[in-house]
C-alpha positions in Angstrom: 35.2 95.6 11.5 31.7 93.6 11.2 28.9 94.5 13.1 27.8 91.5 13.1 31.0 89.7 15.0 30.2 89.3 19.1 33.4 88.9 21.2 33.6 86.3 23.4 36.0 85.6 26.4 37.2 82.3 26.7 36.2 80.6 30.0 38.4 80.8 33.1 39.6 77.3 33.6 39.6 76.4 37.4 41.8 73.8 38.7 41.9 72.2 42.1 40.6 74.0 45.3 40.8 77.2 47.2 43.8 76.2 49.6 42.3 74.5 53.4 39.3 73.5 52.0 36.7 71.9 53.6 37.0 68.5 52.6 41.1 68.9 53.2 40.0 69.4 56.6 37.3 66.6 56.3 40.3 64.0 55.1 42.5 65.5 58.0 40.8 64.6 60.7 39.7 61.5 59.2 42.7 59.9 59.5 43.8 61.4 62.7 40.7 59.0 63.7 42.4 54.9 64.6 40.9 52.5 62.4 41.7 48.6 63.5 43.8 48.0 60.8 45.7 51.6 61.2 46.0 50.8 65.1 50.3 51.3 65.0 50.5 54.6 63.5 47.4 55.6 65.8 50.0 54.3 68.7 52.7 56.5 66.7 50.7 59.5 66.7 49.3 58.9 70.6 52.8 58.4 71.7 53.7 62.0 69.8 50.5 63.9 70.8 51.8 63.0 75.1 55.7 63.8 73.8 54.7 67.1 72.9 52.1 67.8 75.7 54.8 66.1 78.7 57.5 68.4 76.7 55.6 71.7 77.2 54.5 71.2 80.5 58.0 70.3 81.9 59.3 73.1 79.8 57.2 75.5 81.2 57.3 74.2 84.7 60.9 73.9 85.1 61.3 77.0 83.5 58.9 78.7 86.2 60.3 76.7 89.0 64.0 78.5 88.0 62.7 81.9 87.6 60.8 82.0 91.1 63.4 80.5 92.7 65.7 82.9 91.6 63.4 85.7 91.9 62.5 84.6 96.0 66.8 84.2 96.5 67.3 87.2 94.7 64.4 89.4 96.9 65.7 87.5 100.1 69.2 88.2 99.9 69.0 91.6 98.8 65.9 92.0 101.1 68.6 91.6 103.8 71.9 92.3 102.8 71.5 95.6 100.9 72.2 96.4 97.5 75.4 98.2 98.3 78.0 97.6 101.1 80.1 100.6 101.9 83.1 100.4 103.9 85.9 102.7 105.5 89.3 103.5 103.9 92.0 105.2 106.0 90.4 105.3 109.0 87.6 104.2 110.9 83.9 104.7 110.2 83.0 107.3 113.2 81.0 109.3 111.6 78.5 106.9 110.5 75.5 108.4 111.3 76.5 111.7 109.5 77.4 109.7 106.1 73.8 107.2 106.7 71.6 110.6 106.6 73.9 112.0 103.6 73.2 109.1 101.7 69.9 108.2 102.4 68.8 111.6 100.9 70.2 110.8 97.4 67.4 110.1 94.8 67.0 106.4 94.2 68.0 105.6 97.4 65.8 104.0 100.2 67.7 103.5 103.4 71.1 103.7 104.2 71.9 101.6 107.2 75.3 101.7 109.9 75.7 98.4 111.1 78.3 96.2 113.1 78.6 92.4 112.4 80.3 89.3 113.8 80.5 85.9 114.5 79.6 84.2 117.4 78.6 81.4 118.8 74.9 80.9 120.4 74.3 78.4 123.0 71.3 77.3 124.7 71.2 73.7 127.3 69.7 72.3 124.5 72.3 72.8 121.7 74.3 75.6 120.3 75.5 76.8 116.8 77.2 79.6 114.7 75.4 82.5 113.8 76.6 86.0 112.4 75.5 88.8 114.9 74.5 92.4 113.4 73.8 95.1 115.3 71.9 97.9 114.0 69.1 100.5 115.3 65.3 99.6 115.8 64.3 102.1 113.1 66.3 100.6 110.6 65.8 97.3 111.7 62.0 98.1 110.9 62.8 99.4 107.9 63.9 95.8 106.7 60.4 94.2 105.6 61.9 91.1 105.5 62.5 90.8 109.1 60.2 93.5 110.5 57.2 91.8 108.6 58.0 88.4 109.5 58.0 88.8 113.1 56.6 85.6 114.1 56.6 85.8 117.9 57.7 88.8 120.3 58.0 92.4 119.2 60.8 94.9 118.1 59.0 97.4 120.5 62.3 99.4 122.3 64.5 97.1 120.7 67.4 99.7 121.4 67.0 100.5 124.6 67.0 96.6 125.9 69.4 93.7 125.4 66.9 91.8 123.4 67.6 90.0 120.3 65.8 88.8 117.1 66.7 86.0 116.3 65.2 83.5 113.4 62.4 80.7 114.0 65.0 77.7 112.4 67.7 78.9 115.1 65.2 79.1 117.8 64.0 75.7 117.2 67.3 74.2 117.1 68.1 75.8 120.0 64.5 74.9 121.5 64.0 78.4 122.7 60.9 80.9 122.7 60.9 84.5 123.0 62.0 85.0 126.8 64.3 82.6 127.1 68.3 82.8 127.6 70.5 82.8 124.8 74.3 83.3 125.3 76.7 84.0 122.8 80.3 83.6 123.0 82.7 85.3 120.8 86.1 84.5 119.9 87.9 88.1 120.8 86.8 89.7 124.0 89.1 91.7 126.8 92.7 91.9 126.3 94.4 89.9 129.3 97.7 89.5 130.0 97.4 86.0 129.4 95.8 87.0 126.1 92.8 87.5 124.5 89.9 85.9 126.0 86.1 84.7 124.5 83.6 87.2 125.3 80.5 85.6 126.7 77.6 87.3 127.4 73.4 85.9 128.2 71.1 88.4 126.2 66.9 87.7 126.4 65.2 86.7 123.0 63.2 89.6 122.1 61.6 88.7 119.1 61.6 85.8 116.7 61.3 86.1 112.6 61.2 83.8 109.7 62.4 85.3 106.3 61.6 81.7 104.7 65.0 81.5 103.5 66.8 78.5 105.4 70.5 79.7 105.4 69.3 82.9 106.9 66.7 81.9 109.6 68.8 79.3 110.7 72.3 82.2 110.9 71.5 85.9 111.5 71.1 87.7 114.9 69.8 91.0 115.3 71.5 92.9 118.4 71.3 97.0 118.9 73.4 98.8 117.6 74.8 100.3 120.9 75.1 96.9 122.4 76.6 95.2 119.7 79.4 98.0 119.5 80.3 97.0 123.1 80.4 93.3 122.4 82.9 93.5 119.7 84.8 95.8 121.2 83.8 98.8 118.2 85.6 102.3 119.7 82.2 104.3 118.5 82.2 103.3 114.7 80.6 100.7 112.7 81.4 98.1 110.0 80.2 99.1 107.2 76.5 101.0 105.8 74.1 98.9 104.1 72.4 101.2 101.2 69.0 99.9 99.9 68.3 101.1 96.5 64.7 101.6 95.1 66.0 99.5 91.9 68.7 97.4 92.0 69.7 97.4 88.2 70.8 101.1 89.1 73.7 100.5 91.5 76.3 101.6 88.4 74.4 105.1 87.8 74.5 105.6 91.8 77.6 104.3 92.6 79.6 108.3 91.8 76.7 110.2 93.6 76.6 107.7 96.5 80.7 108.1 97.0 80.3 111.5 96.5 78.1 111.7 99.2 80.0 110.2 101.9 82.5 112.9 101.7 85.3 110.5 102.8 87.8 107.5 100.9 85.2 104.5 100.9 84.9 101.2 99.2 81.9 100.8 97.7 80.8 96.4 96.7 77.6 95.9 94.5 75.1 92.8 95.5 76.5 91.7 91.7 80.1 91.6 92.4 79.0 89.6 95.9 76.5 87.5 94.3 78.1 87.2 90.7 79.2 83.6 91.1 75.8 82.2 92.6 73.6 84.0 90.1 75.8 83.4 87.1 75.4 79.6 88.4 71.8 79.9 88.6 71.9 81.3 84.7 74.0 78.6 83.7 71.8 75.8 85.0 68.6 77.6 83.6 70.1 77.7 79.9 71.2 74.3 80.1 68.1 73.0 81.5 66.3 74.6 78.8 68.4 73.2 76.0 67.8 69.5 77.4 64.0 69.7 77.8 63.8 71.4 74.4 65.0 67.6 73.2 61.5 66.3 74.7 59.5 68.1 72.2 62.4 67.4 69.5 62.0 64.1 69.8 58.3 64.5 70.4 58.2 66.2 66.7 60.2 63.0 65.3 57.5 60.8 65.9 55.4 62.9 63.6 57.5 62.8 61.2 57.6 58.8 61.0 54.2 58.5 61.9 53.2 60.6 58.9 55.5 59.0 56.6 53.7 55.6 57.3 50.4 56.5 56.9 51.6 58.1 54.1 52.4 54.8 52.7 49.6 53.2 54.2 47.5 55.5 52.5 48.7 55.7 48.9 45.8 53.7 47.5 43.9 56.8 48.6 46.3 59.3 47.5 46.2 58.0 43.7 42.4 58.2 43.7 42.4 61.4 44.8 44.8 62.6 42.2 42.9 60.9 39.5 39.8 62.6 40.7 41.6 66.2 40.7 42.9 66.5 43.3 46.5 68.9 43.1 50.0 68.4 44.5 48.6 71.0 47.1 45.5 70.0 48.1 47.2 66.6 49.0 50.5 68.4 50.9 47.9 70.3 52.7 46.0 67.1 54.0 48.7 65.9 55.2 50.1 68.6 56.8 46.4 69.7 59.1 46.9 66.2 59.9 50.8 66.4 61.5 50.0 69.9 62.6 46.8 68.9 64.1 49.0 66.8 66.5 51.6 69.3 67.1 49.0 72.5 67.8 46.6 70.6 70.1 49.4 68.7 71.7 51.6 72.5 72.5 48.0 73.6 74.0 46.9 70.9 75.9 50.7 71.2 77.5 50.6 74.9 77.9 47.1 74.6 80.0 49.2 71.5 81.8 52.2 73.7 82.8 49.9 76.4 83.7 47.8 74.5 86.2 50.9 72.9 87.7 52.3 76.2 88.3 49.8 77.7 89.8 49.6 74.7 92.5 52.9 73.6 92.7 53.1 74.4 96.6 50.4 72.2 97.0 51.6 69.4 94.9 54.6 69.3 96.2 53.5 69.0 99.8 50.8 66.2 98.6 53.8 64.2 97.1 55.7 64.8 99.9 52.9 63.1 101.9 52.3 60.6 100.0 56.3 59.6 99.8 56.5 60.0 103.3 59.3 62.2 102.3 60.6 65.6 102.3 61.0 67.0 98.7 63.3 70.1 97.9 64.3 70.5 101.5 64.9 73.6 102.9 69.0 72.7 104.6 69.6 71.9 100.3 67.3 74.5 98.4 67.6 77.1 100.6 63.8 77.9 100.6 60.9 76.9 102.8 59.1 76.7 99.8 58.6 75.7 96.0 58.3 78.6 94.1 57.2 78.9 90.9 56.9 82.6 88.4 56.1 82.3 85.0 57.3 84.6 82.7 55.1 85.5 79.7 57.6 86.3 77.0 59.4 82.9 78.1 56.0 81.1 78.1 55.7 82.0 74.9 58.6 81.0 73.7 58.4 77.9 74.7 55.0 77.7 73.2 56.2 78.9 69.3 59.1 76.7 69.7 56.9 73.7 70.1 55.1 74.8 67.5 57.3 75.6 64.9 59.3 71.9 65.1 55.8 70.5 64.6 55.0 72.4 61.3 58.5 71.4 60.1 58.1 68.0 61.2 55.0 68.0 58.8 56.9 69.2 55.8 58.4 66.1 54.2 56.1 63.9 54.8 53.3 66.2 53.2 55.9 66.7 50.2 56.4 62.9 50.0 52.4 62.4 49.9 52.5 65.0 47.3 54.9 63.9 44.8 53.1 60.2 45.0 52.7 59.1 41.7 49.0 57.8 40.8 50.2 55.4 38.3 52.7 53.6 39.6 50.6 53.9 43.5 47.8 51.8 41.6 49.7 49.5 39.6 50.4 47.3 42.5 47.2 47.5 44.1 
């Protein structure tokens, strides 16, 4: 080994560009910008840039709209009707009030409630209609949010020791009455005659008048004591059935043993899923299928990327070729024209996201604002159930919605950032 020989490494050869350099970026938005001779695939790109943002926003809208209304029915209904309906076997339920305080004690459960409940029909001179009458005590009446919080006009004060009733603000205004006023029902089986069974009619006072903000029911349901309400459908001491309100009503299954344990007698025992299942599995249905068909928006939305990156692709070949002959890579071309399809894509998902957002957040008071300006009533309450629009966003489905929109941009990017890519120089400036 010489002393005299010096060891050299050879130089590290660099080739092309760290990937997303600055002048990819530079070359990106340039020709996201329209140029007068470019001004149809600026069109193509406007027209995909308010596909993706209209896409998005409906998305999350409709998707919001569906979750709060089936949030506001789901509260309302179970709000009112109990989570569980118990019922006699074998004999009647006389003993009701021993069973109620049995059951209320059980852990997870909040009120247990005897009631009595028929139909009837309530009159006033001014019109009359069918309602379903259900007697139950002023403390558990009370202990109903949605109808002791919604009191609108009157009071529940000794609702058990008058004749009152509560009765809601849609059946009081069809029947034009105000808390005061007459109300007479009429029932179909009343005394026993020997020339049969005759109506029961009876004129009760209207106590107290409530709005749950759920159509079907404010316009239906009738609250009568308990005591009185026995007498009127001729109940020998017992009840219907117990309402049981649950603290969480995905636990009905786990309390279902302790709660028929606790009643100490044969009882049938209904879940609100086995008397809702049809409704709510309808509700389900029309969600996923709604989803499936706005999801097309943005597909479609992503499509017009795609063709109008493949033309300027084409329209920019000239460029492409100089850029290869200059060094440019494969990559660093792919990569150009992918910011440029994905800038469309990213900044089109966001501007819809803040879109949906904002329309969410107001859609009571758009909807009344269209409805004025129409001069006509949109999503009434007879057909939608609700007295009004609501909307609940959900974040994980938010975000969903968001990655969704983003990933069929990035793919839509794809070929035509590989067909830039594999441009050859040569034959791109032959024809030039």
């Amino acid at each position: 080994m010489s002393e005299g020989r010096v060891e050299t490494s050879a130089p590290t050869e660099t080739t092309g560009t760290r990937p997303f350099a600055p002048f990819e970026w530079m070359l990106s938005l340039r020709y996201l910008r329209a140029r007068r001779k470019e001004g149809f695939i600026s069109v193509i790109a406007g027209f995909s840039f308010l596909g993706i943002v209209l896409g998005v926003a409906t998305l999350i809208i409709v998707m919001a709209v569906m979750n709060g209304f089936r949030q506001e029915l789901l509260s309302k209904i179970l709000g009112l009707n109990g989570h569980v309906l118990m019922q006699p076997l074998e004999s009647p339920l006389t003993d009701y009030q021993a069973v109620a305080e049995r059951i209320s004690k059980l852990n997870g459960v909040r009120l247990a409630v005897p009631l009595v409940e028929g139909q009837a029909l309530a009159s006033s001179p001014f019109g009359a209609s069918g309602v379903l009458v259900r007697g139950m005590s002023e403390q558990n009446l009370r202990g109903l949010p949605s109808v002791s919080h919604h009191i609108i006009s009157g009071t529940l004060e000794n609702f058990d020791r008058g004749q009152g009733l509560a009765i809601g603000k849609r059946l009081a205004d069809q029947l034009s009455l105000r808390v005061g006023d007459n109300i007479t029902l009429v029932a179909p089986r009343g005394a026993v005659t020997p020339m049969g069974t005759s109506p029961r009619i009876k004129v009760y006072k209207v106590a107290a008048i409530f709005e749950i903000g759920m159509s079907e029911y404010d316009s239906a349901f009738v609250f009568m004591p308990l005591p009185e309400a026995q007498a009127y459908f001729n109940r020998n001491s017992d009840v219907n059935a117990v309402e049981i309100y649950v603290d969480n009503p995905d636990d009905v299954e786990e309390l279902r043993g302790a709660i028929q344990a606790a009643a100490q007698r044969p009882v049938y025992l209904v879940d609100w899923r086995r008397r809702n299942a049809t409704f709510f599995n309808a509700l389900q249905v029309e969600r996923n299928v709604m989803f499936l068909i706005l999801t097309l928006i943005v597909l479609v939305a992503a499509l017009n990327i795609v063709s109008g990156l493949i033309m300027l692709v084409k329209d920019k070949g000239h460029d492409i070729a100089i850029l290869r002959t200059m060094g440019a890579t494969q990559g660093a071309i792919m990569r150009v024209f992918l910011i440029t399809g994905a800038a469309i894509g990213v900044v089109g998902t966001f501007v819809g996201l803040v879109l949906g957002v904002v329309v969410c957040l107001n859609i009571e008071t758009i909807r009344q604002f269209i409805s004025w300006l129409t001069a006509t009533e949109l999503f009434s309450p007879e057909l939608y159930y609700l007295s009004r629009l609501p909307a609940q966003m959900n974040i994980s489905e938010t975000t969903s919605v968001v990655v969704m929109a983003l990933v069929l941009s990035l793919l839509a990017t794809l070929y035509p950032s590989w067909r830039a890519a594999r441009l050859d120089p040569v034959e791109a400036l032959r024809y030039e």
